[in-house]
N, C-alpha and C positions, 0 to 999 in steps of 0.2 A: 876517796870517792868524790867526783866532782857531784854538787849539790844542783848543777844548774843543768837540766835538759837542753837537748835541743830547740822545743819548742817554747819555751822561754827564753832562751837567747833570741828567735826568730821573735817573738813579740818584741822584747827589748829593744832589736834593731829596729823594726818598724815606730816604735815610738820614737828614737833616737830621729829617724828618717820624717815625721811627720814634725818633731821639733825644728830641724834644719830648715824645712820647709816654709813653716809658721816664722821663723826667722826670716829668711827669703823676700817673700810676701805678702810680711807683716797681718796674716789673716789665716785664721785654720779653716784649710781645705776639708769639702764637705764629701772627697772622697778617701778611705782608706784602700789603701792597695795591698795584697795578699801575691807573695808566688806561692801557685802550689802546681802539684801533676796533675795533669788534665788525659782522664782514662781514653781509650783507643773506642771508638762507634759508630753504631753503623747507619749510614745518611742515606737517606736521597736528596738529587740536587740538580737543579739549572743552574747555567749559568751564560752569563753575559756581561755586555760591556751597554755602561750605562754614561749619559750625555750627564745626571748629576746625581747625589743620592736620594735625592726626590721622585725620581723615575725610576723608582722599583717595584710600583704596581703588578705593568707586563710581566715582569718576571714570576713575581709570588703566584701571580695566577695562572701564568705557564704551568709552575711546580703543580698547583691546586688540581687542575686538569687532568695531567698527566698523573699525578696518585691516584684518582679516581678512577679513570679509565685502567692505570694495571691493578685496582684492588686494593694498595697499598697506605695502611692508617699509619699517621702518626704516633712515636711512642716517646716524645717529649718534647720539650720546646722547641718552636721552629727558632731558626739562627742565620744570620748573615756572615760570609767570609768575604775582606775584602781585598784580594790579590795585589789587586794596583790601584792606586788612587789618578785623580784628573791629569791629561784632559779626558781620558775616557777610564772608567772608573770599570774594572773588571772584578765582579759581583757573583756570587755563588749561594743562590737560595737554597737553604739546606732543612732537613726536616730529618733528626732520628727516628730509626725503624726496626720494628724487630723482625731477628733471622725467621723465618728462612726469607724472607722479601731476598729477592735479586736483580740485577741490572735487565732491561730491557731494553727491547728498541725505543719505547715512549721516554725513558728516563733511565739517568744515572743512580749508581746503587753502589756505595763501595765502603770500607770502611776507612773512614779519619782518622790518621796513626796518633795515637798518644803524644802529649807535649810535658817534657820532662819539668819543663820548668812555663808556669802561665803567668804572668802577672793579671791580676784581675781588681774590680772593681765595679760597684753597684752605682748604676745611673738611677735616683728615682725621678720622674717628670718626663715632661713632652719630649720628642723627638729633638724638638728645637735645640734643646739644649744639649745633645748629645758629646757636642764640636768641644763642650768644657770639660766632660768625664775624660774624653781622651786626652784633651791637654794637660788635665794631672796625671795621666799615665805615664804621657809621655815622659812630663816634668820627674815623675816620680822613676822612670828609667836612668835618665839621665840622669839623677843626682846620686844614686843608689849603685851608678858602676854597674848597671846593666846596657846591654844592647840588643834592638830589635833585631829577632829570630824566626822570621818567618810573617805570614798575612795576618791579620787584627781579625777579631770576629766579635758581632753583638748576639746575643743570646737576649730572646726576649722573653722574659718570664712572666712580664703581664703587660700584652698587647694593651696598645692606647683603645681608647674608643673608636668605632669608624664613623661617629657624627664627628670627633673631633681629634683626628688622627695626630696631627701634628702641634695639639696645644694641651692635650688630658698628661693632668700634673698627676693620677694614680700611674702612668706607666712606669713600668721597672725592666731595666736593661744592663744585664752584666755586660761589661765592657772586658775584652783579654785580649791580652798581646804577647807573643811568645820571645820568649827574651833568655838571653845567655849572657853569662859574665864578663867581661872586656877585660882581656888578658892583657898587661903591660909587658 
C-alpha cells in the first residue's frame, strides 16, 4: 500500500516548485499557486473591448444597470474574464446568479463551463499591484510544465474601497489561469 496520497504528493510538488523558484529569484514569492477544478456557473455578463484595464468602470456599471432593470441579484463574487489582452483589451464583467435567472434582451446569462485544471492564486492589496500576482503565475506556469489554456480571470473577493479604488491594501483578488500540461 503506497503510504503517500495524492494530495500529498500535490503539496510536496508545490513546495518542490516554490523551492526552484526561491532558487531562481533568490527571494520567496509571496504568492503560492494551487491547480485545482474550477466547478461549471451560472453568470451574467457584459462584455467589451477596453483602451486599458483602468477603463472598466463603463462596463461594471453597464453590468450594474442592466441586473437591475431584469431583477437579477448577485449570488457571489463579481469577476473579471480577460479574453485578449492590449491593444484592445476584450473584457467580460461577470456576476454569478442563481437559476432560474436567464438571458434577456438587457443581458447575457449563461453558464461558464467548468475548468479541469485552474491555476490559482490570492492577490492581497491594491489593484496596482495586480501586474505581480500574475507574473508569479505566469512564472509559476512556466516553471511547472504547464501551458496557458484558455482567458485569465480575477475574482474579487474583497472589493477595494471606492475612496481609494486603486491604492486600498485590504483588497483580495484570486487571480486564475486555466492551464494544461505541455506534452513533449
Amino acid at each position: 500500500m503506497n503510504r503517500y496520497t495524492s494530495n500529498s504528493l500535490d503539496r510536496l510538488e508545490r513546495i518542490e516548485t516554490r523551492l526552484r523558484l526561491m532558487e531562481q529569484e533568490n527571494v520567496l514569492s509571496p504568492y503560492d499557486v494551487v491547480v485545482r477544478r474550477v466547478e461549471p456557473i451560472l453568470i451574467a455578463s457584459v462584455r467589451g473591448f477596453l483602451p486599458s484595464y483602468w477603463d472598466a468602470t463603463p462596463l461594471w456599471m453597464e453590468l450594474a444597470e442592466k441586473m437591475s432593470r431584469a431583477g437579477i441579484t448577485a449570488a457571489g463574487p463579481y469577476f473579471s474574464i480577460y479574453h485578449a489582452t492590449e491593444p484592445q483589451i476584450d473584457t467580460e464583467a461577470c456576476v454569478p446568479v442563481a437559476p432560474p435567472a436567464r438571458e434577456q434582451s438587457l443581458l447575457k446569462v449563461y453558464e461558464l463551463p467548468a475548468v479541469e485544471q485552474m491555476a490559482c492564486t490570492i492577490h492581497h492589496g491594491p489593484f496596482t499591484g495586480l501586474i505581480n500576482g500574475f507574473t508569479a503565475l505566469f512564472q509559476w506556469v512556466n516553471v511547472n510544465g504547464y501551458q496557458v489554456a484558455g482567458p485569465d480571470r480575477e475574482i474579487y473577493l474583497r472589493h477595494p474601497s471606492k475612496t481609494d479604488f486603486a491604492n486600498d491594501t485590504q483588497a483580495i483578488t484570486e487571480l486564475q489561469l486555466p492551464v494544461s500540461r505541455v506534452t513533449v
